[in-house]
C-alpha positions as CSV (number, residue, x, y, z in Angstrom):
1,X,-35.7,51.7,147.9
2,X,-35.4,51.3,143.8
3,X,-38.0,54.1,143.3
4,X,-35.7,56.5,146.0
5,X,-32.4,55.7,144.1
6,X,-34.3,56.4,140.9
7,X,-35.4,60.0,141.7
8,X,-31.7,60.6,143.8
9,X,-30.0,59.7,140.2
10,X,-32.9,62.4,138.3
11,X,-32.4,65.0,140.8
12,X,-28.4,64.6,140.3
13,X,-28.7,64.5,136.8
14,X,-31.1,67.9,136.9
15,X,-28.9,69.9,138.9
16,X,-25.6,69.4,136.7
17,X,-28.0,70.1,133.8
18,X,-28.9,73.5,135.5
19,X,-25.6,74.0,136.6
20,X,-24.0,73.9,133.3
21,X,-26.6,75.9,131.6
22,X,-26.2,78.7,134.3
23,X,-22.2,78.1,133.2
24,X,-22.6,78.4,130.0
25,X,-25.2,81.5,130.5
26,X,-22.3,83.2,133.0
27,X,-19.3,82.7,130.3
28,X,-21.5,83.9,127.1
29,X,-22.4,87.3,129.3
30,X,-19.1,87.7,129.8
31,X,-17.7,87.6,126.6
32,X,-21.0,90.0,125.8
33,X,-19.8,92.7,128.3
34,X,-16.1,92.8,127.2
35,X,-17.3,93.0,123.4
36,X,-19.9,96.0,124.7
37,X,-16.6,97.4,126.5
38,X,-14.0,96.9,123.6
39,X,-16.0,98.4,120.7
40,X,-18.5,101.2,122.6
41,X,-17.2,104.7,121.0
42,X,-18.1,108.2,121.7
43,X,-20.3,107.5,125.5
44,X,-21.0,110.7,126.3
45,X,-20.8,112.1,129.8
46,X,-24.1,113.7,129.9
47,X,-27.4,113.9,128.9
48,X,-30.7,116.1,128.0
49,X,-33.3,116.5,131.1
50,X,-37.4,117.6,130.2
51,X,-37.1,120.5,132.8
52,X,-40.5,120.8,134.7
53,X,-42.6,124.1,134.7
54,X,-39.9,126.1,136.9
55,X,-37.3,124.9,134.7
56,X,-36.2,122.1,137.4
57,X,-35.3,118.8,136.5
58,X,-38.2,115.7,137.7
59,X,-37.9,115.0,141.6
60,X,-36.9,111.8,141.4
61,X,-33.7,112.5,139.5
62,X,-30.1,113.8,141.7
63,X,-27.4,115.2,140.9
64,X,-25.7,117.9,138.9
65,X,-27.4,119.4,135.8
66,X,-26.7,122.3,133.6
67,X,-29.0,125.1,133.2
68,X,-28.7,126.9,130.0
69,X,-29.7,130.0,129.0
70,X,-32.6,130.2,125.7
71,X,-30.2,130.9,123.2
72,X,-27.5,127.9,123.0
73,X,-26.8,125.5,120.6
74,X,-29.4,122.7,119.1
75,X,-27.2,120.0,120.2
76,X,-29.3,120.4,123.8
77,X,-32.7,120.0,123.5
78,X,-33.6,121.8,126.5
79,X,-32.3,124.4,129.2
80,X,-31.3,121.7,131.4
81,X,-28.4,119.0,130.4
82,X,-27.6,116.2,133.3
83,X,-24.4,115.6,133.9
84,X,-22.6,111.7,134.5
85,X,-21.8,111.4,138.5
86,X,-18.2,109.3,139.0
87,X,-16.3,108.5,142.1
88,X,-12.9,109.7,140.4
89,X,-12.6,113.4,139.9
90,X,-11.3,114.5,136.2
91,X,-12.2,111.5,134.5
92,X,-14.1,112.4,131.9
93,X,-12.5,112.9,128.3
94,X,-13.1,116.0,126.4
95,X,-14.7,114.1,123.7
96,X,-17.4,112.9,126.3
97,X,-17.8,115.6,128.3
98,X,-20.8,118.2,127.9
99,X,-19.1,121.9,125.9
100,X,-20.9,124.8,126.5
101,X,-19.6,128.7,125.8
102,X,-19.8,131.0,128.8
103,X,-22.9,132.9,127.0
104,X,-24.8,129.8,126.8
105,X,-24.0,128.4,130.4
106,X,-26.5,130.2,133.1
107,X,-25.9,128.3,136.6
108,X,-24.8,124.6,138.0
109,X,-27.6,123.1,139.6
110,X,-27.6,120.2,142.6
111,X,-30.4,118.1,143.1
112,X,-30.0,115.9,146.3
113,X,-33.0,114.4,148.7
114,X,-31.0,116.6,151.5
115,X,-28.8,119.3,150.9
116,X,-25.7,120.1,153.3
117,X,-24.3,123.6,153.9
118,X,-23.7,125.6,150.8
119,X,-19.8,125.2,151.5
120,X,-19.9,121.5,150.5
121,X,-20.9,122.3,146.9
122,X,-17.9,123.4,145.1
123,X,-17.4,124.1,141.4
124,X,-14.3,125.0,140.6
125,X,-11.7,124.7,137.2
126,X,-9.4,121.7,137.3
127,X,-5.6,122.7,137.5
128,X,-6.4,126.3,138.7
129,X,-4.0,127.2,141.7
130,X,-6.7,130.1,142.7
131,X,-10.7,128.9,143.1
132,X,-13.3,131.3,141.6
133,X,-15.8,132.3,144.4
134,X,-19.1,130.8,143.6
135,X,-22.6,132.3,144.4
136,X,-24.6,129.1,146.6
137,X,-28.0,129.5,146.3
138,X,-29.9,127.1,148.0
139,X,-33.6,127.0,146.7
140,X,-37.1,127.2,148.2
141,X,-38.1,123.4,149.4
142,X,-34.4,122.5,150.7
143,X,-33.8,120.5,147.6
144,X,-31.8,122.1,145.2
145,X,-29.4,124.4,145.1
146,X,-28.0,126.7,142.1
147,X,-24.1,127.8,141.8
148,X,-23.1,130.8,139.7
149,X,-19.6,132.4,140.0
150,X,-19.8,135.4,141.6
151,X,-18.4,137.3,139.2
152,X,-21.3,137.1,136.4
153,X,-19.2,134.5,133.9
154,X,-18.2,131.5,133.5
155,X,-14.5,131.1,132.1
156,X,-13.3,128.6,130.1
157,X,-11.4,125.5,131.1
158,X,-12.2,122.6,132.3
159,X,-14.8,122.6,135.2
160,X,-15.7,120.1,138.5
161,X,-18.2,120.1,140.7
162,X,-18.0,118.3,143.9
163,X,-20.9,117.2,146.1
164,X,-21.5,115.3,149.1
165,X,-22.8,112.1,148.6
166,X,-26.0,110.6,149.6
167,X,-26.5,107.8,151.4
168,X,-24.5,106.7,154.8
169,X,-21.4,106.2,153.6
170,X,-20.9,109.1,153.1
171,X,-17.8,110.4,150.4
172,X,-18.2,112.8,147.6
173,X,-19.4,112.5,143.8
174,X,-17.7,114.5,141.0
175,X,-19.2,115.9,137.6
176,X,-17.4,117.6,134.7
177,X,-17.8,119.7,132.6
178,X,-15.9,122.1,129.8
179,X,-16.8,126.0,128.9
180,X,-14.9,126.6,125.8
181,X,-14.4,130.0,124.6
């Protein structure tokens, strides 16, 4: 009886050790992830892709990605710069955002496990009353698909693309973008 009361009294005395050390582990994170939040400056909304051999990005990455033409600036490594998926449309500050010039900017590419109809992909610029018609080009292997306007250029503003999202809740995912002039 004295040797079951002794390990009942341990075991207590354990688990309010572990439980105030997994406290104290909880509150310290916290205060780490609001310092991260409150002093983070210039996140940018996009990043560079290696493009494989066809100029696609790797299989196992989705979403929206820039494809640039060979001669744009050296702040993109590579013909292809990924773009940050949100569940807001137009949230992403100028200063985050990706700038390209129309020259530079050769198509919008979507890279989803299943691609829907080419309807369900728009890109279009934010606060314009009239949406350019896009070109939806849906590539061999059902996997990507590449958007160009169909009038040759991209014009400068401020531009969205919407996309289905995957999974089985279906919804939609927004990217931005700017083309400056």
């Amino acid at each position: 009886m004295t040797l079951n009361v002794t390990w009942r009294a341990r075991l207590k005395t354990a688990f309010f050790v572990v439980m105030g050390i997994l406290t104290l582990s909880m509150i310290l994170l916290s205060l780490v992830g609001l310092w991260v939040i409150n002093t983070a400056q210039d996140v940018t909304a996009y990043g560079a892709v290696q493009a494989t051999g066809e100029g696609l990005p790797p299989a196992d990455q989705r979403g929206a990605f820039l494809v640039l033409n060979e001669n744009h600036r050296a702040q993109y490594p590579g013909n292809l710069v990924e773009l940050l998926a949100t569940t807001e449309p137009g949230v992403v500050d100028t200063n985050a955002g990706a700038h390209v010039t129309p020259a530079e900017l050769k198509a919008v590419l979507v890279q989803s496990a299943i691609l829907s109809e080419g309807s369900e992909y728009r890109v279009y610029r934010i606060g314009e009353a009239d949406l350019e018609p896009m070109n939806t080009i849906r590539q061999p292997g059902g996997k990507v698909m590449t958007i160009t306007p169909k009038g040759g250029s991209w014009k400068p503003g401020s531009y969205l693309v919407d996309i289905p999202s995957e999974g089985m809740f279906g919804g939609r995912t927004y990217f931005q973008f700017y083309v400056d002039a």
